[in-house]
Structures are given as C-alpha cells and as structure tokens.
N, CA, C and O of each residue as an XYZ file, in Angstrom:
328
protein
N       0.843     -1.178      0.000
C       0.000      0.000      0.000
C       0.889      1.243      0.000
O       1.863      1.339      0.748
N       0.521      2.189     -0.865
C       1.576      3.577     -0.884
C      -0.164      4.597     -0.384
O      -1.374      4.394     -0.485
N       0.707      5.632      0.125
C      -0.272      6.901      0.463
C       0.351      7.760     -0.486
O       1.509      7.582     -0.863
N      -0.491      8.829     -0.945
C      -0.693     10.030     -1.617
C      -1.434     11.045     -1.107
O      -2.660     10.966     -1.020
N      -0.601     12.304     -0.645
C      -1.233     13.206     -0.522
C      -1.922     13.606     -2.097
O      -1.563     13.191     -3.198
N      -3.055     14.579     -1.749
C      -3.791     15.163     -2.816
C      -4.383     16.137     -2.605
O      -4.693     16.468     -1.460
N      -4.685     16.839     -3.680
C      -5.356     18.093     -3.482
C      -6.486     18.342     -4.821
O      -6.376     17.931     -5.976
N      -7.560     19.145     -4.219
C      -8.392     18.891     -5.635
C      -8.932     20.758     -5.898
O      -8.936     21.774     -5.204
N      -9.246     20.465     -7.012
C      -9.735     21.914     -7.614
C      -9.546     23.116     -6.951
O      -8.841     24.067     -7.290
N     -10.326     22.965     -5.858
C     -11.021     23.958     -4.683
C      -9.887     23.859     -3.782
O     -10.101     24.290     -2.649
N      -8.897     23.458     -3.985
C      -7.309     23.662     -2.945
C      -7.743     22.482     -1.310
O      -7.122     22.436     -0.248
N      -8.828     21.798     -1.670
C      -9.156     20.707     -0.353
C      -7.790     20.033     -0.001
O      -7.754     19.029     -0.713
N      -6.732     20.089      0.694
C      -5.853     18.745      0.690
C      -6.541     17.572      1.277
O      -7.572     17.810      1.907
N      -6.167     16.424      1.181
C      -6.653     15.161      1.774
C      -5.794     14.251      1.231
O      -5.311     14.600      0.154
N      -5.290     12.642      1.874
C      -4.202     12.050      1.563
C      -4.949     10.748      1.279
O      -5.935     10.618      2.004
N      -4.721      9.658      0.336
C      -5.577      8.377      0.416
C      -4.875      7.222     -0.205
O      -4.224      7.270     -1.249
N      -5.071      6.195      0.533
C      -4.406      4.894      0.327
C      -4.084      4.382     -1.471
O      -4.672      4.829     -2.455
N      -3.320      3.658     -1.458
C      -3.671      2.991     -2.786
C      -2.818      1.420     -2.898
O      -1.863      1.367     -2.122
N      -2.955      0.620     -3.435
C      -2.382     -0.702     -3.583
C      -1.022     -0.468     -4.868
O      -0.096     -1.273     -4.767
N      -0.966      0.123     -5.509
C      -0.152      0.488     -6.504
C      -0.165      1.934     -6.786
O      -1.156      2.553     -6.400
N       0.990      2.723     -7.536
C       0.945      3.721     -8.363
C      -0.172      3.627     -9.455
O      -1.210      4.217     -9.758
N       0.535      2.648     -9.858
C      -0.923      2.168    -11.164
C      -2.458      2.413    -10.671
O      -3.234      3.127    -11.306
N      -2.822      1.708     -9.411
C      -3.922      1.518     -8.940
C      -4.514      3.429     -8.763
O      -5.694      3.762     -8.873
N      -3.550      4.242     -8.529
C      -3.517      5.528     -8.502
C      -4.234      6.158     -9.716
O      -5.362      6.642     -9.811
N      -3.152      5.991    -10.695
C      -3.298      6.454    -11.877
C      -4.498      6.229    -12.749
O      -4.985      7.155    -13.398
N      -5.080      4.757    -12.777
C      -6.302      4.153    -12.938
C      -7.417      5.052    -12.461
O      -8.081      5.779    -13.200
N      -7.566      4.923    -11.073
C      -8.557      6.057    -10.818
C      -8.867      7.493    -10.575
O      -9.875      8.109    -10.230
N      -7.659      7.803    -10.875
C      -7.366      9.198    -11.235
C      -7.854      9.598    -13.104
O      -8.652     10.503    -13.349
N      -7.421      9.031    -13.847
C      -7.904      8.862    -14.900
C      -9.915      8.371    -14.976
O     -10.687      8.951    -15.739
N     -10.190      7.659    -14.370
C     -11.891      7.565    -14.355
C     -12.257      8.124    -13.631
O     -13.420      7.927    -13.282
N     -11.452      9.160    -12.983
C     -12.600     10.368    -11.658
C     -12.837      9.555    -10.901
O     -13.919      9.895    -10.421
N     -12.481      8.514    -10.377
C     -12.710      7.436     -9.513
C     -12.482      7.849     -7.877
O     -12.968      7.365     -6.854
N     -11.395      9.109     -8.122
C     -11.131      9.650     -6.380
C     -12.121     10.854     -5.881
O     -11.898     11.841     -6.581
N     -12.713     11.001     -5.316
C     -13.254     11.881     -4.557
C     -12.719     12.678     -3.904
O     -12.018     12.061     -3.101
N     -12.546     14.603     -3.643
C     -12.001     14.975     -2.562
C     -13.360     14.794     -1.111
O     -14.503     15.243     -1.188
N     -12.893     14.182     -0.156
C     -14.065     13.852      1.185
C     -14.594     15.242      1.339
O     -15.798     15.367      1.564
N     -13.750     16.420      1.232
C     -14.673     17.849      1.574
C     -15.992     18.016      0.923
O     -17.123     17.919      1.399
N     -15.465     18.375     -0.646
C     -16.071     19.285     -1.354
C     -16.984     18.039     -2.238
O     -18.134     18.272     -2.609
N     -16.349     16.801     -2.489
C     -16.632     15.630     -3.601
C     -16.429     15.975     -4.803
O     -17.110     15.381     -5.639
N     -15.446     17.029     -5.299
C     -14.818     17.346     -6.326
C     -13.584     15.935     -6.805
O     -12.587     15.530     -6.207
N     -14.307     15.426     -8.317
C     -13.504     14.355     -8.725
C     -12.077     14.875     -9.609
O     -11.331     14.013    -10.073
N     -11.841     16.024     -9.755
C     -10.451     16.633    -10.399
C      -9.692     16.778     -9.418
O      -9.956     17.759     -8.723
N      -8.603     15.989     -9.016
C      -7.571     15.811     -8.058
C      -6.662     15.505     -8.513
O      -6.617     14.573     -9.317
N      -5.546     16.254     -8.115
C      -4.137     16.036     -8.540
C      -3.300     15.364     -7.197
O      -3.799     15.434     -6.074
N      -2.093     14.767     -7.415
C      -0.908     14.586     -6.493
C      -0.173     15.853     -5.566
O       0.332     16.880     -6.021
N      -0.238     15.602     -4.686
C       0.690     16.908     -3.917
C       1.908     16.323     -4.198
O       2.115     15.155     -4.527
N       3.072     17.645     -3.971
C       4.591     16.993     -4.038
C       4.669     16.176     -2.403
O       4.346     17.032     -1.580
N       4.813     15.562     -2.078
C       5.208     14.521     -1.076
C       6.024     13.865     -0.542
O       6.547     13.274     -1.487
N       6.545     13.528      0.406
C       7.358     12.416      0.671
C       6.844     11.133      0.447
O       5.887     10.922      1.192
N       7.101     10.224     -0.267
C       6.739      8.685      0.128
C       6.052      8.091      0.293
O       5.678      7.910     -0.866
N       5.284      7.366      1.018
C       5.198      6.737      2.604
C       4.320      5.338      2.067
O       3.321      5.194      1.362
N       4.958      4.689      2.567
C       4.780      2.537      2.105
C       4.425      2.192      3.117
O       5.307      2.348      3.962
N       3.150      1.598      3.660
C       2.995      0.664      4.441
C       3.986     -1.056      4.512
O       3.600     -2.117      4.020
N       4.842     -0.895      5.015
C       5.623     -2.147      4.876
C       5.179     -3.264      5.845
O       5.915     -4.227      6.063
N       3.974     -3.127      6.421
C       3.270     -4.402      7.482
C       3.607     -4.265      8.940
O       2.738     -3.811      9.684
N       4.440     -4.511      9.285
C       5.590     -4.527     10.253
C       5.682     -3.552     10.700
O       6.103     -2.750      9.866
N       5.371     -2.786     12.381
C       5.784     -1.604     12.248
C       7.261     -1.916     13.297
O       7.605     -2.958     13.854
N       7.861     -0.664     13.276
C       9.295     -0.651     13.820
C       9.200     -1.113     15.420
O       8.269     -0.613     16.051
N      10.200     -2.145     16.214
C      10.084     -1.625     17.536
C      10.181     -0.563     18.601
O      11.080      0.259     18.426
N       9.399     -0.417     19.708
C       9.716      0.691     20.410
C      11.138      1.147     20.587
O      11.939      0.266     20.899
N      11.541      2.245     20.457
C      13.403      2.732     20.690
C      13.155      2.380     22.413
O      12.210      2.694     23.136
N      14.208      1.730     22.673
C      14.664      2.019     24.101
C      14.575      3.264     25.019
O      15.052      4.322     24.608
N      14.027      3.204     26.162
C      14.382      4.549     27.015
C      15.758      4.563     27.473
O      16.525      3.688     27.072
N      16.187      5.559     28.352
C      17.347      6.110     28.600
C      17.961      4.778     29.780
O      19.155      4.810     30.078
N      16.957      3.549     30.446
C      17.520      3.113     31.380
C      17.590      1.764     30.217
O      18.538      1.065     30.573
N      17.138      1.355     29.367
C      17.578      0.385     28.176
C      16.190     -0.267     27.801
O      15.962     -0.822     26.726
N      15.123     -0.092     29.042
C      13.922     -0.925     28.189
C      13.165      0.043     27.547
O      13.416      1.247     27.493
N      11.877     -0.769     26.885
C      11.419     -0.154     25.665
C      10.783      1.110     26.447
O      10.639      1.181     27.668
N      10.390      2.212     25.379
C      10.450      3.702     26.004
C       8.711      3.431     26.686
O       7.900      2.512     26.579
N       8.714      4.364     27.184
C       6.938      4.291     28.458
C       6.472      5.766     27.637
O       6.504      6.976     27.861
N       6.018      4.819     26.534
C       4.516      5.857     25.654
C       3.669      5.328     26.333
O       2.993      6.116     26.994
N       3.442      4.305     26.428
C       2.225      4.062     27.451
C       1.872      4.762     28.670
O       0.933      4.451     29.404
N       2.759      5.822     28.862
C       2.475      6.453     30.239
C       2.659      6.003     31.304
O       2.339      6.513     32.378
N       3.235      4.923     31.108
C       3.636      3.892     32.636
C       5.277      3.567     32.697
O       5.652      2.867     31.757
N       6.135      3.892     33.484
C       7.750      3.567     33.268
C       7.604      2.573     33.519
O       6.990      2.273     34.542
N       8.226      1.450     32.497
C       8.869      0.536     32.677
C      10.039     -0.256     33.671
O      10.364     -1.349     34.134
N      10.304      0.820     33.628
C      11.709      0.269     34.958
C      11.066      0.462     35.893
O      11.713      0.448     36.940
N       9.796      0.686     36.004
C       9.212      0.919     37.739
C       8.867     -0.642     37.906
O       9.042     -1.357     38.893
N       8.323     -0.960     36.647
C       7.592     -2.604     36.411
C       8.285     -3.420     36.565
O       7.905     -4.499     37.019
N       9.830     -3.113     36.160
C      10.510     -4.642     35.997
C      11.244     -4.999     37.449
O      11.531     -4.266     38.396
N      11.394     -6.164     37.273
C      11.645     -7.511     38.606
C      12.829     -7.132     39.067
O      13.805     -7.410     38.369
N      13.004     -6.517     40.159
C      14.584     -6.628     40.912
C      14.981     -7.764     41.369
O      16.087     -7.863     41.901
C-alpha cells in the first residue's frame, strides 16, 4: 500500500491509500477519487514524501535506562523484577 497526498480543484488537501501507483493512476484517470470535503472528482498529487505501508511496524526505541520507552504512560523500569 503507498499513500498520496492530494489536493483537488477547490485547494481541499486530503491524503488516500492505494495498492499500486498504477492503482492511482487508474482512478485518477476515471474520476474514480473523490475529494471527502467538497466531492470534487479533479484531483491532482501533492509533491510529497513517500510513505509505504511495509506491514511490520518498527520496535519501540529504548528509554534512557535500556527498556522499551513508556509511551504508554507507565515507566517501565518501575515494572521490571529486581
């Protein structure tokens, strides 16, 4: 899956999934994309970075005492077993 930012006629940005470039281009060509604001089907590509769903997401980075970092709002090193 690749994301694409987009933008349509009326300057709406909005960003939306796709299975291929191709799969892009396909429904970009049959008016097939919608902007969600306005429902204006003339949408172009924004310039963009990237971005690939590769499945897998990355592991947590370590906190400063070595276990995984406390996004959860809970420290870890308070949890673990002395």
């Amino acid at each position: 899956m690749i994301v694409f930012d987009l933008r349509c006629e009326r300057g709406h940005a909005f960003e939306e999934w796709f299975a291929s470039r191709a799969e892009y281009d396909a429904k970009a060509a049959a008016a097939a994309i919608a902007c969600p604001t306005c429902g204006d089907v003339h949408v172009t590509r924004s310039l963009s970075a990237p971005r690939i769903n590769g499945g897998a997401s990355a592991p947590a980075p370590a906190g400063p005492c070595g276990l995984p970092a406390c996004a959860g709002g809970t420290c870890q090193a308070a949890m673990a077993p002395r």
